[in-house]
C-alpha positions in Angstrom: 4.3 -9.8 -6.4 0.8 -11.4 -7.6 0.1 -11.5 -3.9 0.0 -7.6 -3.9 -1.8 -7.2 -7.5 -4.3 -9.1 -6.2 -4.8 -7.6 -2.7 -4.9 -4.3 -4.5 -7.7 -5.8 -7.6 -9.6 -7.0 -4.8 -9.9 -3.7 -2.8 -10.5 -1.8 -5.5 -13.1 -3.3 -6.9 -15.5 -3.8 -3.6 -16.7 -0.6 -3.2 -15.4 1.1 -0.4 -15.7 4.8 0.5 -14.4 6.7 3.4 -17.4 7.7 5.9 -18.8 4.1 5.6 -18.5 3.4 9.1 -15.1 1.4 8.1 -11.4 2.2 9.0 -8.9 2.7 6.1 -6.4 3.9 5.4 -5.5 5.7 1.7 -2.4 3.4 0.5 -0.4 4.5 -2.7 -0.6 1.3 -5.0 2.4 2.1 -6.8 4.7 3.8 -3.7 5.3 7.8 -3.6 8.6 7.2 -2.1 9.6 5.6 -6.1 7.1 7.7 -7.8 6.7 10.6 -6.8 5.1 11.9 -9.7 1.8 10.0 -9.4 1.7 10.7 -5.6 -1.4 12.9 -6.2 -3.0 10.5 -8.8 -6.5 9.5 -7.9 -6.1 5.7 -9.6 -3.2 5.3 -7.5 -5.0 5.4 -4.5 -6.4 2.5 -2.6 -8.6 2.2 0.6 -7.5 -0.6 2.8 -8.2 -2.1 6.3 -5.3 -1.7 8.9 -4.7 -5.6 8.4 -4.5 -4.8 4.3 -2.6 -2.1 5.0 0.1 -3.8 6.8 0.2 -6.7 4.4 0.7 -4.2 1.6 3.5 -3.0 3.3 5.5 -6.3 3.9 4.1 -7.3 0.2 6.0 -5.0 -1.1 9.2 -4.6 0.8 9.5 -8.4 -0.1 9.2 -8.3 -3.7 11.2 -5.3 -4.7 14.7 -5.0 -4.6 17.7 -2.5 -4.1 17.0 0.6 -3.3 13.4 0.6 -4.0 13.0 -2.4 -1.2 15.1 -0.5 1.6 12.6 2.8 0.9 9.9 0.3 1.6 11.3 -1.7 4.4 12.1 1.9 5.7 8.3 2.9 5.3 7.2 -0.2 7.2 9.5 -0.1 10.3 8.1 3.4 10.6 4.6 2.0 10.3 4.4 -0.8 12.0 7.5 -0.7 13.9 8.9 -4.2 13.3 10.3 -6.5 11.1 
Protein backbone atom coordinates (compact mmCIF):
# COMPACT_ATOMS: atom_id res chain seq x y z
CA UNK A 1 0.00 0.00 0.00
CA UNK A 2 2.99 2.66 0.83
CA UNK A 3 4.31 1.39 -2.55
CA UNK A 4 1.27 3.09 -4.29
CA UNK A 5 1.18 6.37 -1.83
CA UNK A 6 4.30 6.90 -2.77
CA UNK A 7 4.23 6.24 -6.60
CA UNK A 8 1.26 8.59 -6.51
CA UNK A 9 3.41 11.58 -4.00
CA UNK A 10 6.01 11.29 -6.35
CA UNK A 11 4.01 11.92 -9.62
CA UNK A 12 2.27 14.47 -8.32
CA UNK A 13 4.63 16.50 -7.20
CA UNK A 14 7.16 16.64 -10.45
CA UNK A 15 5.37 18.70 -12.54
CA UNK A 16 3.91 17.12 -15.25
CA UNK A 17 1.36 18.56 -17.78
CA UNK A 18 -0.21 16.99 -20.75
CA UNK A 19 1.24 18.53 -24.17
CA UNK A 20 4.90 18.26 -22.61
CA UNK A 21 6.02 16.04 -25.24
CA UNK A 22 5.43 13.11 -22.60
CA UNK A 23 2.91 10.14 -22.74
CA UNK A 24 0.41 9.77 -19.76
CA UNK A 25 -2.06 8.63 -18.99
CA UNK A 26 -4.82 10.38 -16.40
CA UNK A 27 -5.08 7.59 -13.56
CA UNK A 28 -7.79 8.05 -10.70
CA UNK A 29 -5.67 7.92 -7.40
CA UNK A 30 -8.47 6.72 -5.40
CA UNK A 31 -10.40 4.19 -8.20
CA UNK A 32 -13.83 5.35 -9.89
CA UNK A 33 -14.88 1.90 -9.95
CA UNK A 34 -15.11 2.26 -5.61
CA UNK A 35 -15.73 5.88 -5.74
CA UNK A 36 -17.63 6.97 -7.94
CA UNK A 37 -18.41 10.14 -6.51
CA UNK A 38 -14.93 11.77 -6.80
CA UNK A 39 -14.53 10.39 -10.40
CA UNK A 40 -14.65 13.99 -11.77
CA UNK A 41 -12.46 15.43 -8.93
CA UNK A 42 -9.44 17.26 -10.19
CA UNK A 43 -7.12 16.16 -6.90
CA UNK A 44 -7.94 12.78 -7.71
CA UNK A 45 -6.33 12.85 -10.84
CA UNK A 46 -2.77 11.70 -11.58
CA UNK A 47 -0.57 11.79 -14.77
CA UNK A 48 1.46 8.81 -15.11
CA UNK A 49 3.83 7.08 -17.61
CA UNK A 50 2.54 3.73 -19.28
CA UNK A 51 5.08 1.90 -16.90
CA UNK A 52 3.51 3.97 -13.75
CA UNK A 53 0.46 3.34 -14.97
CA UNK A 54 0.68 -0.35 -15.09
CA UNK A 55 2.31 -0.55 -11.62
CA UNK A 56 -0.58 1.50 -10.27
CA UNK A 57 -2.70 -1.00 -11.52
CA UNK A 58 -1.13 -4.22 -9.96
CA UNK A 59 -0.37 -1.84 -6.82
CA UNK A 60 -3.63 -1.74 -6.14
CA UNK A 61 -5.26 -4.91 -7.12
CA UNK A 62 -2.64 -6.35 -4.62
CA UNK A 63 -3.38 -4.43 -1.55
CA UNK A 64 -7.13 -4.24 -1.48
CA UNK A 65 -9.31 -6.85 -0.85
CA UNK A 66 -12.87 -8.37 -1.52
CA UNK A 67 -14.73 -6.87 -3.72
CA UNK A 68 -12.83 -3.78 -4.16
CA UNK A 69 -9.64 -6.03 -5.28
CA UNK A 70 -11.67 -8.18 -7.93
CA UNK A 71 -12.97 -4.50 -9.56
CA UNK A 72 -9.30 -3.80 -9.78
CA UNK A 73 -7.93 -7.01 -10.93
CA UNK A 74 -10.95 -6.69 -13.33
CA UNK A 75 -9.71 -3.16 -14.46
CA UNK A 76 -6.16 -4.53 -15.00
CA UNK A 77 -6.82 -7.75 -17.14
CA UNK A 78 -8.78 -5.28 -19.35
CA UNK A 79 -5.75 -3.03 -19.34
CA UNK A 80 -2.96 -4.83 -19.63
CA UNK A 81 -4.42 -8.13 -20.51
CA UNK A 82 -2.58 -10.34 -18.08
CA UNK A 83 -2.06 -11.39 -14.77
Amino acid sequence: MNEYWELVNTCLNCGRKIGDGNLYFRHHILPRSIYPLLKNKKWNIVLLTPAEHRLAHKLLSEFLVGNCQEKMLRSYRQYFGDN
